[in-house]
C-alpha positions as CSV (number, residue, x, y, z in Angstrom):
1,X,82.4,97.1,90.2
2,X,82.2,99.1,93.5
3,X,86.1,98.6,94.0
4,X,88.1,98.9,97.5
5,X,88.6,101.3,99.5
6,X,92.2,102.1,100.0
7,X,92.1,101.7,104.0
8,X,90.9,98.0,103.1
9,X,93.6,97.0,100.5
10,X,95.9,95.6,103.3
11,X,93.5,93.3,104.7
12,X,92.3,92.2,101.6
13,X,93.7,88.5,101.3
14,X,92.9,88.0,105.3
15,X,90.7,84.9,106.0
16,X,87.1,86.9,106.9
17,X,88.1,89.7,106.0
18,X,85.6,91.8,103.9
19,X,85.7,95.4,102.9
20,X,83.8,98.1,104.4
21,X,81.3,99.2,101.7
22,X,80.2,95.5,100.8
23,X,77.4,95.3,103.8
24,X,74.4,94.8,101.4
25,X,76.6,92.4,99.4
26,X,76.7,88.2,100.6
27,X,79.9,86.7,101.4
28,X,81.9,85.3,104.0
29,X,85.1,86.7,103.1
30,X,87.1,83.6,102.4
31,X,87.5,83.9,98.5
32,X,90.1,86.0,98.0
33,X,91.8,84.4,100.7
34,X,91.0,80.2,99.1
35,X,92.6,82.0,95.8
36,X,95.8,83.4,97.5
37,X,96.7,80.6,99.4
38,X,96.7,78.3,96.2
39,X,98.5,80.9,94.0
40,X,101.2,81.0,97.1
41,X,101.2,76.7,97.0
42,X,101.6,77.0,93.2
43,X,104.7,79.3,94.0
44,X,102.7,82.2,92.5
45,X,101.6,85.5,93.5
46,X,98.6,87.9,93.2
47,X,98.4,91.5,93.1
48,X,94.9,93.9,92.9
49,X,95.1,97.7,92.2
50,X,91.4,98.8,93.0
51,X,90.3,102.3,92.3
52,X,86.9,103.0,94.7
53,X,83.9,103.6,92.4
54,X,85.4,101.8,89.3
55,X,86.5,98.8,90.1
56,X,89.1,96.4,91.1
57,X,91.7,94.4,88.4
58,X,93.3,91.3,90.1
59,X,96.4,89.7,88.6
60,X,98.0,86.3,89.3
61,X,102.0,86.0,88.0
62,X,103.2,82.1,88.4
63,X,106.9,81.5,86.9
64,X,107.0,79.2,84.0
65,X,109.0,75.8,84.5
66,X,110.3,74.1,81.6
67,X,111.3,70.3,82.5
């Protein structure tokens, strides 16, 4: 992947937000944002270390319930 450039990484989960070096690439910024807002519902959380160049790696931790 292209990853994200750090000045970016803050804004990242933001409805419309998309990152500076993805102009010739289509979106409308709201997928990161769908995916956080579920994660956060399913009491969740998501984390993304990105290294520009390389790539991004996204990870989603939900706690485990037992009933």
């Amino acid at each position: 992947g292209i990853g994200i450039p750090p000045e970016d990484m803050e804004h990242l989960f933001t409805r419309f937000f998309r990152a500076s070096n993805v102009s010739n690439i289509k979106g409308t910024g709201l997928g990161l944002y769908i995916v956080k807002r579920y994660v956060e519902l399913l009491n969740g959380h998501i984390f993304c270390n990105s290294e520009l160049g390389k790539g991004s790696i996204f990870t989603v931790e939900f706690t485990r319930i037992n009933s």
